[in-house]
C-alpha positions as CSV (number, residue, x, y, z in Angstrom):
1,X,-0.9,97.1,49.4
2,X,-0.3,100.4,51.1
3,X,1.7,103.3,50.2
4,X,2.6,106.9,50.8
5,X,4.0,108.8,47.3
6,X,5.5,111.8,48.5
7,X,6.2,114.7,46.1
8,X,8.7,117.3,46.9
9,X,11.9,119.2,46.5
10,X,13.2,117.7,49.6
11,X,15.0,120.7,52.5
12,X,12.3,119.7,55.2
13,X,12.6,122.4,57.7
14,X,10.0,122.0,60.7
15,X,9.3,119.4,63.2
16,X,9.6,115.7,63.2
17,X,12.7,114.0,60.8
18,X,10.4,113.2,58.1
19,X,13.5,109.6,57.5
20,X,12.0,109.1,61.4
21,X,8.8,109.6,60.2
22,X,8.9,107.2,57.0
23,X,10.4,104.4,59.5
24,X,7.4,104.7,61.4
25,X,5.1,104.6,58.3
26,X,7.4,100.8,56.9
27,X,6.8,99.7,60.3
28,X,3.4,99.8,60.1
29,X,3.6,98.0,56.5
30,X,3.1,101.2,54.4
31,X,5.8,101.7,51.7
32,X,7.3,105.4,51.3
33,X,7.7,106.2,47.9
34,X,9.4,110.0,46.7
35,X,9.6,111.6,43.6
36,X,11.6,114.3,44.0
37,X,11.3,117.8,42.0
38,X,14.7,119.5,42.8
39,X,16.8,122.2,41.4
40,X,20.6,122.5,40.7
41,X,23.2,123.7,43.8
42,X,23.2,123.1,47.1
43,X,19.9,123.4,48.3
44,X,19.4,120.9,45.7
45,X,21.9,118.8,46.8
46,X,21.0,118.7,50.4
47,X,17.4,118.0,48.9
48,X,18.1,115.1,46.9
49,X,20.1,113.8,49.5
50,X,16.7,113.8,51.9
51,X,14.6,112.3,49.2
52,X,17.2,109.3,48.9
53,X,17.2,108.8,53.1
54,X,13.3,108.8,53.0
55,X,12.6,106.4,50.3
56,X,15.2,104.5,51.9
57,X,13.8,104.2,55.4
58,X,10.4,103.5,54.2
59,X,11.2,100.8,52.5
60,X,10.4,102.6,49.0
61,X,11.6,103.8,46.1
62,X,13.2,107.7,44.9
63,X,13.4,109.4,41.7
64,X,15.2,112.9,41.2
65,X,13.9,115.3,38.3
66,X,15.2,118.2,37.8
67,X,13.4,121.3,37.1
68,X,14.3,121.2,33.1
69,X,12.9,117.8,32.7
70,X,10.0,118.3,34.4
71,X,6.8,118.2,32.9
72,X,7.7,114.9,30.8
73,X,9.7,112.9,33.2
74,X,7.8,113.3,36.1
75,X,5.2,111.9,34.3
76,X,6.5,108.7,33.5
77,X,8.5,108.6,37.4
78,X,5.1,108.2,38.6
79,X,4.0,105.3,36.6
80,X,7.2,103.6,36.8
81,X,7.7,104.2,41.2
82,X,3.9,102.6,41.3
83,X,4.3,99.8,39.1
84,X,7.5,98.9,40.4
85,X,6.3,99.3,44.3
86,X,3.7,96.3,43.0
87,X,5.9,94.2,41.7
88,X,8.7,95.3,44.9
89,X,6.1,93.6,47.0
90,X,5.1,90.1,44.7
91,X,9.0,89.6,44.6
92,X,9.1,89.6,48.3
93,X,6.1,87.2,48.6
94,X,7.8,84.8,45.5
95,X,11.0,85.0,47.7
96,X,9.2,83.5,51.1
97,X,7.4,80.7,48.8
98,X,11.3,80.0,47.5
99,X,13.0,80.2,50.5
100,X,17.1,80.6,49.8
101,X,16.4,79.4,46.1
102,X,15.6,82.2,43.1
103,X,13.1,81.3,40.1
104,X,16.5,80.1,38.1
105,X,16.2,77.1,40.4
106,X,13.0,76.2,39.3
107,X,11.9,73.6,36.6
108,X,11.2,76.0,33.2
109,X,7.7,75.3,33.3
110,X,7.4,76.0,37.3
111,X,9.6,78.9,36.7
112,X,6.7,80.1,33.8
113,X,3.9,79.2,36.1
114,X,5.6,81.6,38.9
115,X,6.2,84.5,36.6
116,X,2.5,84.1,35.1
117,X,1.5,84.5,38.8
118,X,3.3,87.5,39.5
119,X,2.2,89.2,36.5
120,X,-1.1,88.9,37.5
121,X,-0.9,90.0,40.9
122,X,0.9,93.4,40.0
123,X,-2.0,93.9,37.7
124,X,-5.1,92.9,39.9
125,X,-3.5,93.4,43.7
126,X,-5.8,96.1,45.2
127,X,-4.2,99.2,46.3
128,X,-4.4,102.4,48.9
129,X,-1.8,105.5,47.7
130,X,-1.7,108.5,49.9
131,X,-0.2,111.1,47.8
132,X,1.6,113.7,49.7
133,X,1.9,117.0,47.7
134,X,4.8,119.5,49.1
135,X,3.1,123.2,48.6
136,X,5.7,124.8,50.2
137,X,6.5,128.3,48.4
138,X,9.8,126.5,46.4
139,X,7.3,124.2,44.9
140,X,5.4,127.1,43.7
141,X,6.8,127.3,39.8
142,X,6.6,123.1,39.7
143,X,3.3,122.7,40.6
144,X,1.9,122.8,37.2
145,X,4.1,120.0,36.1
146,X,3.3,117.8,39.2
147,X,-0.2,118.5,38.2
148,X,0.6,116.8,34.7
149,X,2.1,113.7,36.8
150,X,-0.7,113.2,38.7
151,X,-3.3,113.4,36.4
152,X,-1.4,110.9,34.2
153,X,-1.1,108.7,37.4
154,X,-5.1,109.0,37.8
155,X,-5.2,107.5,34.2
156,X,-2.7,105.0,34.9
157,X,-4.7,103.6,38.1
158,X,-8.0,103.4,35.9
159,X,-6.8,101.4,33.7
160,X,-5.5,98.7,36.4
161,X,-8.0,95.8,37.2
162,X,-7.3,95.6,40.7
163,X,-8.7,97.9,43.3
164,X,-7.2,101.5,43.2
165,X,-7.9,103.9,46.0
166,X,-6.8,107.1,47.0
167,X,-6.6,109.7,49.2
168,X,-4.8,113.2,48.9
169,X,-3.0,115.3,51.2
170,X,-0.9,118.8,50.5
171,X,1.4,120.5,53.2
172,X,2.1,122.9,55.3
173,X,-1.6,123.6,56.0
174,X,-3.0,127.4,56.4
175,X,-3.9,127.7,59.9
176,X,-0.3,125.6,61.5
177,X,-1.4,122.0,60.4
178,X,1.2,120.0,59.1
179,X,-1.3,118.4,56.1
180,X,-4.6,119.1,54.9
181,X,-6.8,116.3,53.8
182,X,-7.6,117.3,49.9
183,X,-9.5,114.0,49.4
184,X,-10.3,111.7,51.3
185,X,-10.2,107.7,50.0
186,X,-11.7,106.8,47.0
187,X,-12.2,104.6,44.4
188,X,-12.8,107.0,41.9
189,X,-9.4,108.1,41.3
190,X,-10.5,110.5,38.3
191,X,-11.5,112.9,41.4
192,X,-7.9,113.8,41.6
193,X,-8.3,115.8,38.5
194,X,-10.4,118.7,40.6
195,X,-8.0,119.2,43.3
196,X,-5.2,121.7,42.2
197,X,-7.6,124.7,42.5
198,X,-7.6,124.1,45.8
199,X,-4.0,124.6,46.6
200,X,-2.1,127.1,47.8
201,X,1.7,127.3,48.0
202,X,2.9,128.7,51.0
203,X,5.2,128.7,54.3
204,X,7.7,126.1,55.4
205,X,8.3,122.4,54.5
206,X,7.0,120.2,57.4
207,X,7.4,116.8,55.6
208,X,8.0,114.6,58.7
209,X,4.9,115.8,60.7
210,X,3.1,115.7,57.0
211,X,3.9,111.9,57.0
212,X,2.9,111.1,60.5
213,X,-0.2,112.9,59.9
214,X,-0.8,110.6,56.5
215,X,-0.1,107.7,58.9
216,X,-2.6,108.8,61.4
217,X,-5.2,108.8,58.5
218,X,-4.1,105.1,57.3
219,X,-4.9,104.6,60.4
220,X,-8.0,106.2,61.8
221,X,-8.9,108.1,59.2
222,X,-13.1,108.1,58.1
223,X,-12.9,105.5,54.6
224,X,-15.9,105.9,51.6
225,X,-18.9,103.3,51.6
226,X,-16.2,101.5,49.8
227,X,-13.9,100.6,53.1
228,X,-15.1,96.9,54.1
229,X,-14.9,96.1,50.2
230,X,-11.6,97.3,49.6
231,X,-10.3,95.6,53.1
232,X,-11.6,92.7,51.9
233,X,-9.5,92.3,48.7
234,X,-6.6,93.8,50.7
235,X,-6.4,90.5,52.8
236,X,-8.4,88.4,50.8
237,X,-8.0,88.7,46.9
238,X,-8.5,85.4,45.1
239,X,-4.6,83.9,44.7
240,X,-2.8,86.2,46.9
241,X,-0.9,84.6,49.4
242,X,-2.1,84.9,53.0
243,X,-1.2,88.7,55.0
244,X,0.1,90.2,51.7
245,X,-0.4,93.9,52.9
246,X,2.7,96.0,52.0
C-alpha cells in the first residue's frame, strides 16, 4: 500500500494544481491523504477548500484543524487518516471478492471469517508513506505541533506488524526546488524523530510541483538495502489477495 500524507494549511500558490497533481499520484495507485493545519477567515477558507479537492482527487482522505486545537488533535488525525487509508483499501479488495453483495449477505459465520480477514490485513499489510511537510513561512508558528503529530505517527507505525516505511519530504526547497528529500525510505521510522532541525520555513507554497516531485521519487527514487524485501510483501504478503497495491 502506497501513500502520500500531505501536511499543510492549504493556499498553494506556484506552479502545477497540486488537485492535478494528486490525480496523477491515484493514477499511479498512490493514495493522497491531507491533514490540513488552517486558520480562521478567508485565507482559511479558500485553504480548506484545497485540502478537501486534493484528498478528493487522490483518492484519500482530509482532516481540518484549526490552529486552537492543534497540538492534540493533529495528533490523533494522523493515526486515524493512516489506519483508516488501510482499512479504505481492504474494503475495496472485500468488495471485488463480493461482487454487488455487502458482508450483510453473507452466512454469520462467513461474514466473521471476512471481518477476521480484514482485521488482519490492516494490521500486517506492509506500507510506504511519503510525508509531505508544507514549510512555507504561514506554517512557521504550526510547525511545532506538526512535529508532535509526526512523532506520535512514528510510534504508531512501530507498533504495527506489518512493514512500515517511510520517506520524508518538506517544501519549497532553498535554492528553487519544489521539495527537498529529508529522508529517504526506511524502515526505521523512529528516524523521523531527527528531522525537524533540519527545517526551515520559508518562501511560497508549491504543493502541486511538491507532489509530482514525491511521485517522481515513488517512482525512481534510490530505496534502502530494504527495497526488494519490502516489494516483496507489497505484492506478495501471505493472504493478501493478488495486485493489492493501493
Amino acid at each position: 500500500m502506497k501513500q502520500i500524507l500531505l501536511i499543510t494549511d492549504g493556499c498553494s500558490n506556484v506552479g502545477e494544481s497540486p488537485v492535478m497533481a494528486a490525480a496523477h499520484a491515484l493514477q499511479d495507485g498512490i493514495t493522497v491523504n491531507v491533514i490540513g493545519v488552517i486558520d480562521y477567515g478567508t485565507i482559511g477558507e479558500l485553504g480548506g477548500r484545497e485540502i478537501e479537492e486534493i484528498a478528493k482527487a487522490g483518492g484519500g482522505l482530509s482532516r481540518i484543524v484549526g490552529t486552537p486545537q492543534l497540538a492534540q488533535t493533529m495528533q490523533m488525525m494522523t493515526r486515524k487518516t493512516v489506519v483508516q487509508t488501510i482499512q479504505q483499501a481492504v474494503n475495496k479488495e472485500v468488495k471485488k471478492i463480493l461482487g454487488d453483495g455487502s458482508l450483510e449477505d453473507l452466512p454469520p459465520a462467513k461474514r466473521s471469517q471476512v471481518v477476521t480477514v480484514v482485521d488482519d490485513l490492516s494490521e500486517k499489510a506492509a506500507l510506504r508513506i511519503a510525508l509531505l511537510i508544507d514549510a512555507s513561512a504561514s506554517m512557521k508558528p504550526k510547525l511545532a505541533a506538526v512535529e508532535d503529530a509526526i512523532r506520535d505517527l512514528a510510534l504508531s507505525l512501530e507498533a504495527r506488524e506489518g512493514i512500515s516505511e517511510i520517506s520524508v519530504f518538506h517544501f519549497p526547497g532553498s535554492t528553487g526546488e519544489p521539495a527537498v528529500l529529508d529522508m529517504d525510505w526506511s524502515m526505521n521510522v523512529s528516524d523521523i524523530r531527527t528531522l525537524f532541525g533540519r527545517i526551515r520555513m520559508k518562501g511560497a507554497t508549491p504543493t502541486g510541483p511538491a507532489i509530482f516531485k514525491v511521485l517522481e521519487h515513488f517512482r525512481y527514487g534510490t530505496l534502502n538495502e530494504h527495497q526488494g524485501r519490502m516489494a516483496a510483501h507489497l505484492d506478495e504478503e501471505e493472504g493478501m489477495p493478488g495486485g493489492y497495491v493501493v
